[in-house]
C-alpha positions in Angstrom: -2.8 -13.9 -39.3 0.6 -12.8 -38.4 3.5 -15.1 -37.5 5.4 -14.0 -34.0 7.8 -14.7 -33.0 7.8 -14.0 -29.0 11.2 -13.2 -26.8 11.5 -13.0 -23.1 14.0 -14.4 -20.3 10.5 -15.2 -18.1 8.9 -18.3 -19.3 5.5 -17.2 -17.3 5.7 -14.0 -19.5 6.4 -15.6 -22.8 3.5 -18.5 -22.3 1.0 -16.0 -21.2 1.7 -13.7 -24.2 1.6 -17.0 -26.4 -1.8 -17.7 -25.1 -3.2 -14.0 -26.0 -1.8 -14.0 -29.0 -3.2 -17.6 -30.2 -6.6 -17.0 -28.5 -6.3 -13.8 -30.8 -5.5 -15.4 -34.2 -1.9 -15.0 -34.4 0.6 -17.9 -34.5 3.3 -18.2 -32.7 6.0 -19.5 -34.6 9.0 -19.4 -32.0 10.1 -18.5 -28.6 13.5 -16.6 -27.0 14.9 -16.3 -24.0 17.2 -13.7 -24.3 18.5 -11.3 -27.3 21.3 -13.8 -28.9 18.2 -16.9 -29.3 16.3 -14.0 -30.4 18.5 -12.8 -33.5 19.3 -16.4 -34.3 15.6 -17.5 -34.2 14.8 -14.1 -36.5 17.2 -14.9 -39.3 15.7 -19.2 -39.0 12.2 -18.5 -38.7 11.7 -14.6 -40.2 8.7 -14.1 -38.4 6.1 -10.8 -38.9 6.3 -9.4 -35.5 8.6 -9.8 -32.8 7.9 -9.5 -29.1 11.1 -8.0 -27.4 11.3 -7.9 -23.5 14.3 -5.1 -22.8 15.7 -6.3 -20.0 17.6 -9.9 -20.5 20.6 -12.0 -19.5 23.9 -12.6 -22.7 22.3 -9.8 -25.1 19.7 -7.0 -24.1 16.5 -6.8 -25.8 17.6 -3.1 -27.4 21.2 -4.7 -28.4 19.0 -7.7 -30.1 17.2 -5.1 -32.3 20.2 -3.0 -33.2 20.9 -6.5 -34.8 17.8 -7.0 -36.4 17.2 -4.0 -37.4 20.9 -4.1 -39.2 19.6 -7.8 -40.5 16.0 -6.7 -41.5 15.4 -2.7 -41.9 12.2 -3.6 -42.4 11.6 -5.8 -39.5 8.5 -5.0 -36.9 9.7 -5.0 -33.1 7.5 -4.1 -30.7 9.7 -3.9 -27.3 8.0 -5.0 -24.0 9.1 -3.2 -20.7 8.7 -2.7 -17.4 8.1 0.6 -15.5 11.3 2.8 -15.5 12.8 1.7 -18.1 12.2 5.0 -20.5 15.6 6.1 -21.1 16.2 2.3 -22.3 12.9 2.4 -24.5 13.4 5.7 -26.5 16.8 3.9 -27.0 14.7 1.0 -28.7 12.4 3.4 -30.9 15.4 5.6 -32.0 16.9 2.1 -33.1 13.6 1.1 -35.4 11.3 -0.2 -32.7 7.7 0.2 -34.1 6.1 0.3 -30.5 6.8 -0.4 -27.0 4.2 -1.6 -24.2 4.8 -1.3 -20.8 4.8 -4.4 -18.7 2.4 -5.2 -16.6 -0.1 -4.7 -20.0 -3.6 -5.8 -20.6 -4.6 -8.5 -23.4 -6.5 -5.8 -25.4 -3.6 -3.5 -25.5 -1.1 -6.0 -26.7 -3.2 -7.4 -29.4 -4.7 -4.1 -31.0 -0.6 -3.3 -31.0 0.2 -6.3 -32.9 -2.7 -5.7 -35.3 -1.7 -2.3 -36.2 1.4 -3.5 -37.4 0.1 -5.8 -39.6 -3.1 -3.4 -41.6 
């Protein structure tokens, strides 16, 4: 299954998506806490997927994947937000985001997502 690597200044947030995503069949190769870990731990561990929260302390999630995205063209981001944020996540798809989910999300959601990204 795919490897993810999972990105988010809330350490609730990035162990409960960790255990979805393991209970699902993914692995979890690496975890962020905001977008500067986030490009460094892309280029080290070059995961399949990577879970972006938007909103984060030193470098915004959306700053993170211009990065990537300049890195990795063909790199699969899936950006996580919270409600209000849609002026910040068309910003993210019009930057090569392949999806966003809008926090708070359900386990199904987030791993049917992840699995469309990877058929």
């Amino acid at each position: 299954m795919a490897r993810v690597l999972i990105v988010d200044d809330a350490a609730f947030m990035r162990l409960s998506i960790r255990t979805m995503l393991e209970k699902n069949g993914f692995e979890v190769i690496g975890e962020a806490r905001n977008g500067l870990e986030a490009v460094q731990k892309y280029r080290d561990l070059n995961p399949d997927i990577v879970t972006m929260d938007i909103t984060m302390p030193k470098v915004t999630g959306v700053d993170a994947l211009k990065i990537i995205m300049g890195y990795d063209p063909d790199a699969k981001v899936i950006m996580l937000s919270a409600m209000g944020q849609e002026s910040m996540v068309k910003e993210a798809v019009l930057n090569g985001a392949k999806s966003f989910i809008v926090k708070p999300f359900k386990e199904e959601h987030l791993v049917k997502t992840l699995r469309n990204l990877i058929t």
